[in-house]
Structure formats: C-alpha cells, structure tokens
Steps between C-alpha positions, in 0.01 A plus 500: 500500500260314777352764730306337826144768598391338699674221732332242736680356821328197654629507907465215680761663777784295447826577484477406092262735521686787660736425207226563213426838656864577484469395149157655417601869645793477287335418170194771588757751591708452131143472334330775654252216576176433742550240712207260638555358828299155553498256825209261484402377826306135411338529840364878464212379265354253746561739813272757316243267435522408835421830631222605266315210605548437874643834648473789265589747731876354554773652307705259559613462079504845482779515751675230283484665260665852637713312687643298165474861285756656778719130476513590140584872508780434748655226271501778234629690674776354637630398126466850407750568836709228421555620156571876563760372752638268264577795320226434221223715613121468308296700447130332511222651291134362579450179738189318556469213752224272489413220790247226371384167605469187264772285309827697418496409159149615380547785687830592327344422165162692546738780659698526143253508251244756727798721566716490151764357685823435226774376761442278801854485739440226710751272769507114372319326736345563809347286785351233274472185652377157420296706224790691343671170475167397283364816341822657441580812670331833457830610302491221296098568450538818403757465244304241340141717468575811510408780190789709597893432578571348813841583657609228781765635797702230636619598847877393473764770481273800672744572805263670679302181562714347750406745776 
C-alpha cells in the first residue's frame, strides 16, 4: 500500500490552490504525513538583490516575506475549518511553509529532492500567461520532471469554491 511522508503543496493563492490544500490536509491527515508548504514569489529574488546592494538597511522583502508566511497559514487554516465543519475534521501532524524567489518550477524540483518529498498535491494551472501557453504550465512541468508522484487537483466539484 502507497504511504505519502512527506507531501509538497506549491501555492500560488488561487482558488485551485485553496483546493490542493483541501486535498493535501486530507491525504497528510490519512497518512500521518508532513506536509511542505511552497509559494514562490518570481519577484522576491530580484527585490533582495535589490536591497543588498542599494539600501541594505530596508526590510522591505523581509516583510514580504512574513506577510506571504501569514497568507499561507491562514489558507491552511481555513481548509482545516472548512473540513471540521464539513464534518471531516483533520488532524495535521508537522507543517513547514517555505516563501522563495526564482522560477516556480526549479524551485519545486530543488524543494523535492533537498526535502525527500514523495507526493506533490498541486491545483492545475495557475496564472500562466502567454508563457504557460508556451512552456506548459507548472502542473504540467511538474508531472513531466519530477522524481516523485505528482497528484494534480482540478477545481470542479469543490462546493466550497463558489463563495
């Protein structure tokens, strides 16, 4: 029988995205499983740079940062809500969040192999673009080069995201 350890979620903080959390807490809840949170901000890489080299004494990415980390942990945690009062409450073991800068799909592949990640629950696309229509989207991506199983939410038939 498969048994997910350790589970990463890229967020992008969509509403596909809400619905892979759903889906992740679920799966790390029946597997006893860690789960990884990841958002990749492209622009965070640049805005560090930025300050290193002409202001280091703004904190301006470090506020991005803190201020993405609490976006995250309120997404969380209003799956883990919604689920308890959808009568299916989880229990969630240990959850990580990292924030990074750079492309989404390095990221997400450097993030599985350093962390022994076995399950990525992602949504299927995300804002993409004139370069998802010519790369493919990260989903897609993913799938394709990725060591471990990659488990693709589609956001039909989740009731709770009409609200």
């Amino acid at each position: 029988m498969y048994k997910a350890s350790r589970i990463l979620v890229p967020v992008d903080f969509s509403d596909v995205a809400r619905a892979a959390i759903s889906m992740a807490i679920q799966i790390a809840d029946r597997h006893g499983a860690e789960l990884i949170f990841l958002h990749v901000d492209a622009g965070l890489e640049k805005q560090i740079e930025s300050e290193i080299l002409y202001s280091p004494e703004s904190h301006g990415s470090e506020a991005s940062i803190l201020s993405q980390e609490a976006m995250l942990k309120a997404a969380v945690d209003l799956e883990v809500t919604r689920a308890a009062e959808g009568g299916s409450p989880v229990k969630l073991g240990r959850v990580r969040t990292i924030i990074s800068g750079g492309d989404p799909v390095g990221v997400a592949l450097q993030t599985i192999d350093a962390e022994g990640v076995d399950l990525v629950v992602m949504g299927t696309h995300g804002p993409q673009g004139l370069k998802g229509m010519i790369l493919g989207s990260t989903a897609e991506q993913l799938v394709k080069r990725a060591s471990c199983s990659v488990f693709v939410v589609k956001p039909t038939g989740l009731p709770y995201l009409r609200d």
